[in-house]
C-alpha positions as CSV (number, residue, x, y, z in Angstrom):
1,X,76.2,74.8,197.5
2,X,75.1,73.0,200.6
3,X,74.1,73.0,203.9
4,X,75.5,72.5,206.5
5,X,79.2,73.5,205.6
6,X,80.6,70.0,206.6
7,X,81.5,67.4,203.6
8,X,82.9,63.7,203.9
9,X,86.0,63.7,201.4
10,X,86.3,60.7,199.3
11,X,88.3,57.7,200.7
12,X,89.5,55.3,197.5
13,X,87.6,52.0,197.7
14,X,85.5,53.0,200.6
15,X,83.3,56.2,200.1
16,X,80.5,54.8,198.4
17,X,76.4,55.2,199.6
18,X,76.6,53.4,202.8
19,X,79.3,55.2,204.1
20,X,77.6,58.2,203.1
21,X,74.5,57.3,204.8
22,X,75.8,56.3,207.9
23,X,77.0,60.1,208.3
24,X,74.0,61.6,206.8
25,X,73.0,63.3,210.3
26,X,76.5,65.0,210.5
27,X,77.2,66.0,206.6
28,X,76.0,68.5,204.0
29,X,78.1,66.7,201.2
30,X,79.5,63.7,200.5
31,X,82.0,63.0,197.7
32,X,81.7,59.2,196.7
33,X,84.9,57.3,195.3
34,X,87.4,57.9,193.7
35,X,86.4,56.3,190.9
36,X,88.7,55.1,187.8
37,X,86.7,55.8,184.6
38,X,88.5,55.3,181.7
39,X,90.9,52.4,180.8
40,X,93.7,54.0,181.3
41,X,92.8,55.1,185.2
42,X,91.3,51.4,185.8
43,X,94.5,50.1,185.0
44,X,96.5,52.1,187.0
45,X,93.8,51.5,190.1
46,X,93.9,47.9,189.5
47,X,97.9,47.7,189.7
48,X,97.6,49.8,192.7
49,X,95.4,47.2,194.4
50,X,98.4,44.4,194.0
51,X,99.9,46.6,197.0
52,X,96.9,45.8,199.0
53,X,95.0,49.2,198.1
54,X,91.5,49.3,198.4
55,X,90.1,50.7,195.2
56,X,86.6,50.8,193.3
57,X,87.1,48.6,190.2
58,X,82.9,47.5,189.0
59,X,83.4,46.4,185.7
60,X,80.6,49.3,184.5
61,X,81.9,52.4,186.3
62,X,79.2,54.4,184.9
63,X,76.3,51.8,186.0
64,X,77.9,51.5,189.8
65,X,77.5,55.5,190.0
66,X,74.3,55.8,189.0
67,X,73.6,53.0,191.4
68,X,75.2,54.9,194.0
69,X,73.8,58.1,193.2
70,X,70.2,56.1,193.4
71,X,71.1,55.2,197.0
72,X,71.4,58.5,198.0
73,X,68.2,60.3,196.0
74,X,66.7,60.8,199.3
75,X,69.5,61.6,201.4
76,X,69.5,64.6,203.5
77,X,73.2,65.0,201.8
78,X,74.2,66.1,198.5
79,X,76.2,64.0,196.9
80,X,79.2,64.3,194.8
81,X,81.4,61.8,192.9
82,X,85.3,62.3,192.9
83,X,86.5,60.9,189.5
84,X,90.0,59.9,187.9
85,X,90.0,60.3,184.5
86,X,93.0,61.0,181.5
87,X,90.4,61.4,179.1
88,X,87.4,63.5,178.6
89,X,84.6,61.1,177.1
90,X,83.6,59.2,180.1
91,X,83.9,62.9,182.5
92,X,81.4,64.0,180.1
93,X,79.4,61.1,180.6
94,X,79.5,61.3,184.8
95,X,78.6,64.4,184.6
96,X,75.4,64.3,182.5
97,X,74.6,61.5,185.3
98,X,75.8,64.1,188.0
99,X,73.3,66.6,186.8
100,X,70.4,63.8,186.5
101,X,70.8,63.9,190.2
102,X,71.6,67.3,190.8
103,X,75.4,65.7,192.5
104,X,78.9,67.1,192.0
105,X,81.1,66.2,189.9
106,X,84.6,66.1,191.3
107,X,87.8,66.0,189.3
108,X,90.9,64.4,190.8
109,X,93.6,66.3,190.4
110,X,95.2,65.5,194.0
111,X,96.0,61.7,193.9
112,X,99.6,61.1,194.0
113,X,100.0,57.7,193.5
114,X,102.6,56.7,190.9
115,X,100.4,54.6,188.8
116,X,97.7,57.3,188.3
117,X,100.3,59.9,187.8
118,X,102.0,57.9,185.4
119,X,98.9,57.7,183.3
120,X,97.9,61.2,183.6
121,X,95.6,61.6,186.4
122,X,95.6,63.0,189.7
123,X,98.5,65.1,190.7
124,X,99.6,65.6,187.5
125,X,96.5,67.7,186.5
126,X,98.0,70.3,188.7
127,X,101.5,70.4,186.6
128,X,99.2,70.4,183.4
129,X,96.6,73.2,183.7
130,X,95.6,72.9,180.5
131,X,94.7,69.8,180.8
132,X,92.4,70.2,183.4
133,X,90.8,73.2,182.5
134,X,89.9,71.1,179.5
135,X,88.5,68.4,182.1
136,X,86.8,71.0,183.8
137,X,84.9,72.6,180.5
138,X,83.7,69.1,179.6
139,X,82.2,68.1,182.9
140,X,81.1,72.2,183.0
141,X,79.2,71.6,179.4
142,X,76.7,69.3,180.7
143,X,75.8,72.0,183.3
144,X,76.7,70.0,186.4
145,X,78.1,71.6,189.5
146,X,81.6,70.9,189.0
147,X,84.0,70.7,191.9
148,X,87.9,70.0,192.0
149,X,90.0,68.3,194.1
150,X,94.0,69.5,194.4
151,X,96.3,69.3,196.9
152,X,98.8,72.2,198.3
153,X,102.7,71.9,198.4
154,X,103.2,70.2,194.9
155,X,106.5,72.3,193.4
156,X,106.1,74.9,191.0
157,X,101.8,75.1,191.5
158,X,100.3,77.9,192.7
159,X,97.1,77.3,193.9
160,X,95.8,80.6,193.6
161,X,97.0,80.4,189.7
162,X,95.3,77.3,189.3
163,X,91.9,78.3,191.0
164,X,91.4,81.4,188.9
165,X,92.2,78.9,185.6
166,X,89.2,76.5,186.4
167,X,87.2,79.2,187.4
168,X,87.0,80.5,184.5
169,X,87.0,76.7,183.0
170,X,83.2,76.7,184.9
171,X,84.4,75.0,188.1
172,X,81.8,75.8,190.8
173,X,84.0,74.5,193.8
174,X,87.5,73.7,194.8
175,X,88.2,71.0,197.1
176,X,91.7,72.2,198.9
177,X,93.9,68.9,200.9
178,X,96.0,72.3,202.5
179,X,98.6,69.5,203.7
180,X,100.9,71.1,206.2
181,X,100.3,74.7,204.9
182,X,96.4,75.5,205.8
183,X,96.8,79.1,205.1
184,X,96.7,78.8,201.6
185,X,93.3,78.1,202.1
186,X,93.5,82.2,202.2
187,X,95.3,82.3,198.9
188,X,92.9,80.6,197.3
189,X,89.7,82.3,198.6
190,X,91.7,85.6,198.0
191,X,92.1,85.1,194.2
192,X,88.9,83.6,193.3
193,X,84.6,83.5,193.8
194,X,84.6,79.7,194.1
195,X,83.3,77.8,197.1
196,X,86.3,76.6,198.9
197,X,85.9,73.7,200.7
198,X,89.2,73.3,203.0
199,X,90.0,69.8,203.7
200,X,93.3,68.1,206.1
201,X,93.6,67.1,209.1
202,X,89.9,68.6,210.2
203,X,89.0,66.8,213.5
204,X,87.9,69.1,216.2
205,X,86.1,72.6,216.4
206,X,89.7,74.4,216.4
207,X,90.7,73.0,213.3
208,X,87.6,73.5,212.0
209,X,87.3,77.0,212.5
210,X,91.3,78.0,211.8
211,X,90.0,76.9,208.2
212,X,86.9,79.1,208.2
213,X,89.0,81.8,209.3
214,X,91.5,82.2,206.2
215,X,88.3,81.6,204.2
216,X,87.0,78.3,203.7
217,X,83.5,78.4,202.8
218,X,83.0,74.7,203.9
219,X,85.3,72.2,205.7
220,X,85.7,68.0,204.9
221,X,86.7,65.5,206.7
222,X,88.9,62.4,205.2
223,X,89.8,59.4,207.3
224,X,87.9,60.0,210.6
225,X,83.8,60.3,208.6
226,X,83.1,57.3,210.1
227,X,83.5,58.5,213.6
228,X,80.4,60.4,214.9
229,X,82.0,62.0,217.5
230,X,84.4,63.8,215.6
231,X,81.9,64.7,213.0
232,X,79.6,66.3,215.4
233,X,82.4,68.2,217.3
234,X,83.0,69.6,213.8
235,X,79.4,70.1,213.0
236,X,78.7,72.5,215.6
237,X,81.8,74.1,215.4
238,X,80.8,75.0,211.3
239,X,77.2,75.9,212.3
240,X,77.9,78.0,214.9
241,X,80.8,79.7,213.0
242,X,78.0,80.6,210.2
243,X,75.2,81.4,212.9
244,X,77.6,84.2,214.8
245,X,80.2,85.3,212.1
246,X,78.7,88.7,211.4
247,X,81.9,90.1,209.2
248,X,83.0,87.2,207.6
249,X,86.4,87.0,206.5
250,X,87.2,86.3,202.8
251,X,85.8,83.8,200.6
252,X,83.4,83.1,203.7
253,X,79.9,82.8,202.8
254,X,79.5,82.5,199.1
């Protein structure tokens, strides 16, 4: 899926092709955004930013990813673009672009912000599964690699459940926030052949490899990507995991 097993999670308002590009020598991946792309999302995104959130708002969401994604067509990365959406038009859209540029689509289904919840995005793809699977087979139609983002410890969601629904929706990947309960990382590499890609609080080699021991297949890191010493302590942590893991554990190595 990529190489090496180290991904910059998107950060609302600030993950776009510089910040990628100033990681590039630490990263295999990096999801851009997120990125509102219908009305209703935009609306919600632009009411969250009257509380002093930083949020991508280009009047032509479209045109700004396919800028960004230009930006990065000779990265050493792979890209992928994390995308809010309550409608499936404009994922279908993304995704055709996605696919242009051999990216990842991502869809949000881990934001909890009230607006974007309100309007049927984020979170509340995780309380609607079918929903998202439908998000998922649109995206999946245009042959993209499709990856989704959820988070653990929302009430009444199992993970697991929901990982074996968008697999067989065509999600390629599932991007886990594991909050304060990192072994369900396990769970979710138990129930399903996706690539996992375990993501919360990664900062170090330990956390790092606790991850790629319940059987993440690839670990992101949120807030501290623009902090290169962190990065590489987590770098070498994944590639030496993968260089001397002779039995790996579940999930590990897809």
């Amino acid at each position: 899926m990529f190489e090496p097993r180290l991904a910059l999670a998107s950060l609302s308002g600030e993950s776009d092709a510089a910040w990628a590009r100033s990681a590039e020598t630490h990263a295999g991946a990096a999801f851009l955004g997120g990125i509102a792309i219908d009305e209703s999302s935009r609306r919600a995104a632009r009411r969250m930013t009257e509380r002093d959130r930083d949020e991508f708002l280009p009047d032509g969401p479209l045109a700004f990813i396919e800028r960004e994604l230009d930006a990065l067509d000779d990265a050493p990365l792979r890209a992928g673009v994390n995308v809010r959406s309550s409608s499936r038009a404009p994922i279908h859209e993304v995704a055709e672009l996605c696919r242009e540029y051999d990216a990842m689509l991502e869809l949000n289904a881990h934001c909890r912000q009230d607006e974007l919840c309100a309007v049927g995005c984020g979170e509340t793809l995780l309380r609607d599964a079918h929903r998202l699977c439908e998000q998922v087979e649109t995206a999946a139609d245009t042959g993209a690699t499709v990856s989704v983002k959820v988070r653990a410890e929302v009430p009444g969601v199992s993970l697991a459940d929901t990982a074996r629904w968008i697999e067989e929706a065509g999600a390629d990947v599932i991007h886990v926030d594991a909050m304060d309960s990192e072994s369900v990382i396990r769970d979710v590499a138990d129930a399903t052949e996706l690539f996992v890609v375990a993501n919360n609080g990664v900062r170090d080699g330990e956390t790092a490899r606790e991850y790629l021991e319940y059987g993440a297949d690839a670990v992101s890191v949120g807030r501290p990507s623009d902090r290169p010493a962190i990065l590489q302590r987590v770098r070498e942590a994944v590639d030496d995991w993968f260089e001397t893991e002779t039995e790996p554990t579940a999930g590990a190595g897809r």
